[in-house]
C-alpha positions as CSV (number, residue, x, y, z in Angstrom):
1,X,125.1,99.8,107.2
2,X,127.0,103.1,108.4
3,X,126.4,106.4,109.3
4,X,128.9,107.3,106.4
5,X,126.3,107.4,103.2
6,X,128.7,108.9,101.0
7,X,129.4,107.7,97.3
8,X,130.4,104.0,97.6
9,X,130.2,103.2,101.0
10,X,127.4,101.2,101.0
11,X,126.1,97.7,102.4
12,X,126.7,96.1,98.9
13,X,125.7,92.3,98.1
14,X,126.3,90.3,95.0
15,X,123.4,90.4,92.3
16,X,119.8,91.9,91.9
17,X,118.4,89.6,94.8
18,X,119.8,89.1,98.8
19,X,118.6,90.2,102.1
20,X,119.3,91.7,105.7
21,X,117.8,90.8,109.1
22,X,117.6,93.8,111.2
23,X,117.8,93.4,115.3
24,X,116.5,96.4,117.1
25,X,117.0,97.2,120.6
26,X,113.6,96.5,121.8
27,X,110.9,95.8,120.7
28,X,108.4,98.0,117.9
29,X,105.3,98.6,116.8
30,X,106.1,99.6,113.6
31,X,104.6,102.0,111.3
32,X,107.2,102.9,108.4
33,X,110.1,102.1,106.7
34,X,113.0,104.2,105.1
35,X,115.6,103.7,102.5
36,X,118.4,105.6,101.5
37,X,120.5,105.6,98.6
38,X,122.9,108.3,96.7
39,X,120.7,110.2,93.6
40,X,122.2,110.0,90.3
41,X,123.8,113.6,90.1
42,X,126.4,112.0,92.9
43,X,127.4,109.0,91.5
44,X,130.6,108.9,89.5
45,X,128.7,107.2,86.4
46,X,125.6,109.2,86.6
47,X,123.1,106.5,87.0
48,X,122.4,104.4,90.3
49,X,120.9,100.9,88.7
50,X,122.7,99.3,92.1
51,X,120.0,100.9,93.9
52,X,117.4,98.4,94.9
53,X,114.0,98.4,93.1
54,X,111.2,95.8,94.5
55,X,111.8,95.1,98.4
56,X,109.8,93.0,100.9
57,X,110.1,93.8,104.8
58,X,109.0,91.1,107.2
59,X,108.5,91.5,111.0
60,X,110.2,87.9,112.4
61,X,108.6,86.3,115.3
62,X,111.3,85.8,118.3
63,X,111.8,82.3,117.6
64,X,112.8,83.4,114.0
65,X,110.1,80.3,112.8
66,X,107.6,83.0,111.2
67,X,106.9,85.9,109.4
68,X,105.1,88.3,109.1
69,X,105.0,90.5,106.0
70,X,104.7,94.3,106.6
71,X,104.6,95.4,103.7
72,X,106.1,95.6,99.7
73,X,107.9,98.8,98.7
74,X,108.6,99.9,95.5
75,X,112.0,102.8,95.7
76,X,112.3,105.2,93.1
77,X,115.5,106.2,91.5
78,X,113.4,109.1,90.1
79,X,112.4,110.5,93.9
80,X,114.4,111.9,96.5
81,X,117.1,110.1,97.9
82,X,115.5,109.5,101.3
83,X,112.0,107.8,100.9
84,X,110.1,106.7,103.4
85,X,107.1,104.2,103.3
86,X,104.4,104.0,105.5
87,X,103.4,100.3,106.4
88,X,99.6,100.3,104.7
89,X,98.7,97.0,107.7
90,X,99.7,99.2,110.7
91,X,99.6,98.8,113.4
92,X,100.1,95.3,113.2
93,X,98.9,93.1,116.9
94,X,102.2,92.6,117.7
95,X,105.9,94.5,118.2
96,X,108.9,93.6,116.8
97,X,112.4,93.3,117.0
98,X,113.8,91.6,114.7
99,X,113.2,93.3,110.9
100,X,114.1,91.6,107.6
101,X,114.3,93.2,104.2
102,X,114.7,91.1,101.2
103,X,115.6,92.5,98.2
104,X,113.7,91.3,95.1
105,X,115.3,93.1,92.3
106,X,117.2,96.7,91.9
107,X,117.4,98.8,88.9
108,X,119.1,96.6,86.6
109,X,122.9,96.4,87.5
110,X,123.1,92.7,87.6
111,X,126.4,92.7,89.6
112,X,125.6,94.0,92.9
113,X,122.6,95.8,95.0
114,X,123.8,98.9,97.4
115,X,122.3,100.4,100.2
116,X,123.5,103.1,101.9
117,X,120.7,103.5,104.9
118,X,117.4,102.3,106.4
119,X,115.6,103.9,109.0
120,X,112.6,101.9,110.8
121,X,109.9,103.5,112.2
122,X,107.9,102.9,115.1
């Protein structure tokens, strides 16, 4: 993921379905999430169904052995390009540091899944 969100230069992975674990510099007592992804009137083919849909994020324990779900978020390819979701559990009894989002479906390219940016909030 880079600062560069321009059309195309995104984190892409293959299919509707993967995941990325996120390592903060310290530890967080998180509150929100945001995702980023270029709106339709950018993209060269006018639609963005690379844009993912149904994601999960998970706080991870140190060890990496458990974890803890923070929350399912839904993005809109109808919204703004930058939408943020508030964690509905927080705060949760514990900081983290490690973040993972996985990816359950996106809006129906079944080639690849892009994202240009997430923010985490804490």
């Amino acid at each position: 993921l880079q600062e560069d969100v321009s059309i195309g230069n995104c984190w892409p992975f293959q299919g509707q379905q993967g995941q990325v674990v996120i390592r903060l510099p310290a530890r967080v007592n998180l509150t929100a999430i945001t995702l980023q992804h270029n709106l339709d009137e950018a993209s060269p083919s006018g639609m963005v169904i690379s844009a993912p849909r149904d994601v999960s994020a998970y706080g991870l324990e140190e060890n990496g052995e458990e974890e803890i779900l923070l929350g399912k978020l839904t993005y809109d390819v109808g919204g703004t390009s930058i939408q943020t979701f508030p964690l509905k559990k927080a705060p949760f009894p514990t900081a983290f540091s490690v973040i993972k989002l996985a990816v359950m479906s996106n809006w129906e390219n079944p080639a690849y899944t892009c994202i240009y940016r997430v923010r985490i909030h804490g």
